[in-house]
Structures are given as C-alpha cells and as structure tokens.
C-alpha positions as CSV (number, residue, x, y, z in Angstrom):
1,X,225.8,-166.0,-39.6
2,X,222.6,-165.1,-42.1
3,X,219.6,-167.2,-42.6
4,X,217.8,-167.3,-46.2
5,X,214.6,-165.7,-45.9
6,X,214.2,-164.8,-49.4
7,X,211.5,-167.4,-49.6
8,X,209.3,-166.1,-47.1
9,X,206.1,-164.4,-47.9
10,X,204.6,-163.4,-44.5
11,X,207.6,-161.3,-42.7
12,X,208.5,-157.7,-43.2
13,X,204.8,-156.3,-44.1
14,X,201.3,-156.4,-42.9
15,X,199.5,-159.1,-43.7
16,X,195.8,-160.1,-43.9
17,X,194.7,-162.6,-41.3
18,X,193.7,-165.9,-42.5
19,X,190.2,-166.7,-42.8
20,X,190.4,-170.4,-41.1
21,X,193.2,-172.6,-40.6
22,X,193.2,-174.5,-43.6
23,X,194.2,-171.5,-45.2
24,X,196.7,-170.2,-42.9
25,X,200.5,-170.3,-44.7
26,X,203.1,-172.1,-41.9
27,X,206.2,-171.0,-43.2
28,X,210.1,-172.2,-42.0
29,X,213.6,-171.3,-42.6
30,X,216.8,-173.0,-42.6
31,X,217.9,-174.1,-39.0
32,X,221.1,-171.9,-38.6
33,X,222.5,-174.6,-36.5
34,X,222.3,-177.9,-38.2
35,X,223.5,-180.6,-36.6
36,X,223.2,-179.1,-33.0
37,X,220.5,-180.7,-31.1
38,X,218.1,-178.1,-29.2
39,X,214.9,-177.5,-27.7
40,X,212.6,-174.8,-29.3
41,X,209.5,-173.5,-26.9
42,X,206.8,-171.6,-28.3
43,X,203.8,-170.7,-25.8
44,X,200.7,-169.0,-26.6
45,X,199.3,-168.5,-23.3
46,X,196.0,-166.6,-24.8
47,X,194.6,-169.1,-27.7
48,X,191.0,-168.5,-28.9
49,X,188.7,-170.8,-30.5
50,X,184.9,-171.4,-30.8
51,X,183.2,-174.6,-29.6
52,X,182.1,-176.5,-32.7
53,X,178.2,-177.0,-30.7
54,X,177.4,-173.6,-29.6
55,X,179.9,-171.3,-31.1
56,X,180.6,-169.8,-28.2
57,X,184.7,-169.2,-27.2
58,X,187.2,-171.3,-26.0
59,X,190.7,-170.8,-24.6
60,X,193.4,-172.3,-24.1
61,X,197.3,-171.9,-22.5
62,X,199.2,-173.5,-25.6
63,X,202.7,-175.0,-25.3
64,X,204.7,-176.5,-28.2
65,X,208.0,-177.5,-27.9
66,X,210.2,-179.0,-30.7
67,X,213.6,-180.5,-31.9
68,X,214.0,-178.9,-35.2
69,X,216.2,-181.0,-38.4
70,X,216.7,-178.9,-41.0
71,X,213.9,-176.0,-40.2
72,X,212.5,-174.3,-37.9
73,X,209.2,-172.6,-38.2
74,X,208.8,-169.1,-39.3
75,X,206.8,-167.5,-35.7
76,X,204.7,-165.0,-37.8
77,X,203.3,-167.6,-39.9
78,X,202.7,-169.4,-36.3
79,X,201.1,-166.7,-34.7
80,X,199.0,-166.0,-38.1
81,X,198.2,-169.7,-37.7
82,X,196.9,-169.9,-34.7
83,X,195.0,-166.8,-34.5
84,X,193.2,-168.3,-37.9
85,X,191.2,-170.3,-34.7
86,X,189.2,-167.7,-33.4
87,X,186.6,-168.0,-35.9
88,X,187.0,-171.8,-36.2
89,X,184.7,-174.3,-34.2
90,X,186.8,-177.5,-33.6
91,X,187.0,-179.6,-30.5
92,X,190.3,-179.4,-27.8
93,X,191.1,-182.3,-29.2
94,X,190.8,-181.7,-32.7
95,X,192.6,-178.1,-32.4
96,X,195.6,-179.5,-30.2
97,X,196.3,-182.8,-31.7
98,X,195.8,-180.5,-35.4
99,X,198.1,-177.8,-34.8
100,X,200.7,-180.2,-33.9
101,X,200.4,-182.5,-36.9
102,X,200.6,-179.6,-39.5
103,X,203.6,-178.0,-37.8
104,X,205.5,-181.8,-37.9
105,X,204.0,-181.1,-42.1
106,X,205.2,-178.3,-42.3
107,X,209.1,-178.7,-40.1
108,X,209.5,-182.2,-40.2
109,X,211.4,-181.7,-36.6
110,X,213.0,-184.9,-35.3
111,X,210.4,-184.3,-32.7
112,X,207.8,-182.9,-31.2
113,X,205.0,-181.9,-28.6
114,X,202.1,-179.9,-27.8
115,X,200.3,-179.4,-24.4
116,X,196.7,-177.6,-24.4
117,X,195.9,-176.6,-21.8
118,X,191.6,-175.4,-22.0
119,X,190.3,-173.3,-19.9
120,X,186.9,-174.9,-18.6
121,X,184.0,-175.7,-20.7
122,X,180.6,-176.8,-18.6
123,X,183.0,-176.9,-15.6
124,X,185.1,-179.3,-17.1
125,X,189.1,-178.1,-18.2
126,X,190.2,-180.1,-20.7
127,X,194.0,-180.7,-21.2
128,X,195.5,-182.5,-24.5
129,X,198.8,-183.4,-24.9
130,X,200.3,-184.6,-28.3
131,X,203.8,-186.0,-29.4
132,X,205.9,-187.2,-32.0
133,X,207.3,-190.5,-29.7
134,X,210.0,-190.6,-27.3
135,X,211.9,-187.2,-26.9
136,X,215.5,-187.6,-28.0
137,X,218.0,-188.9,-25.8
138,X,220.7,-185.9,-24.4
139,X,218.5,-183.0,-25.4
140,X,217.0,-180.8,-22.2
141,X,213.2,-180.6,-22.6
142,X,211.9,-178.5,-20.1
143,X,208.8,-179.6,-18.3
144,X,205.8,-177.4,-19.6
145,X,204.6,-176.7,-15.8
146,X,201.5,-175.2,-16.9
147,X,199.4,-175.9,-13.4
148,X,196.1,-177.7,-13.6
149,X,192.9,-175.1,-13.5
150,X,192.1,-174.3,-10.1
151,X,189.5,-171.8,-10.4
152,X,189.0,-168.7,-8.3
153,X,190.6,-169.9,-5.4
C-alpha cells in the first residue's frame, strides 16, 4: 500500500522553522485506511511557549488525539507547528483550544481532542482540554492519563 505524498512540501529536506504560528504550513495525506475507524495519538510532552504578559516561558505536556476521515496530518508539519510557539506569547487557553481548531481546519477528522497539560505559572498549573463533541461510538480512545502536577514531592 503507497500513500500520495507528492503534494507535500515539508518532508524529505530541511526546512526553515516558522516564524509564528500563523505562518506555520499543517500539511496531511490521504488516510491509507478509509473507512476503518481508528484512534491517532500524538503527544508532545515538551511544548514551549511565552506568556503573552511577561514573556517569560511556558510549558506544557500536549496530548492530541483524533479520528481521522479522509486525512491524517502530516507529523513534520505538526512538529514545525508547534515548535512555531516558542517565540509566541498566547495564553493556555488560547494555545490549546488554537492548535486544536487549526488541526480540525486543516484534517477535518470526524473528531477530535486536545488535553494541555501547563506546567505551573504563579503556582497555579493550568490544564485545558478541547473537543470536537462526543467521541464516536465503537472506536477505543485511550484515556490521556497525564497526572495532575504535583510538584517536587
């Protein structure tokens, strides 16, 4: 089974980091099992941003799970994506709830969600969970299990 990547424009070479997000290319492919309904995880367990106040950094244990249709997202482009954060001052809130509406832009999966979970800022972890609506009925989704923050001890 081959997929059609002649359209991509990111894989197989270096490329240049985007500058913010707004500029970052998602890209997808064809699902090589139409038809078959699946989970797909991605986690990104080291997620940098800057607080929009002070500019100082923020991080975060992302998890994004998905039901793909007809594509499924391209992980360079993701990871190219997200990275495009570190010099970005947005809110949790805003970055979370963001990066999942732009991948169900880019995808259009039947559905999805996104769990951020922030390492503390002035004490205070902030988790932010984002979905699509109900997950399908007779598909596994895994429980994210990230545990809450608990500190040093």
């Amino acid at each position: 089974m081959t997929t059609d990547v002649s359209g991509l424009t990111l894989l197989g070479h270096a490329t240049p980091q985007p500058t913010t997000p707004e500029a970052a290319v998602l890209e997808t492919v064809p699902n090589p099992q139409p038809g078959v309904a699946y989970c797909v995880r991605f986690t990104a367990p080291e997620f940098t941003s800057l607080c929009p106040m002070t500019g100082q950094p923020d991080f975060a244990h992302l998890v994004i799970d998905y039901v793909p249709d007809a594509l499924l997202v391209e992980s360079k482009s993701l990871k190219l994506f997200l990275t495009a954060f570190r010099n970005h001052g947005a809110f949790h809130e805003d970055c979370t709830v963001g990066i999942g509406r732009r991948l169900v832009a880019a995808a259009k999966p039947v559905w999805l969600r996104i769990g951020g979970y922030w390492y503390p800022r002035g004490g205070i972890p902030i988790d932010v969970f984002y979905q699509t609506g109900p997950a399908p009925e007779g598909i596994w989704i895994p429980p994210q299990e990230v545990p809450g923050y608990r500190g040093r001890g």
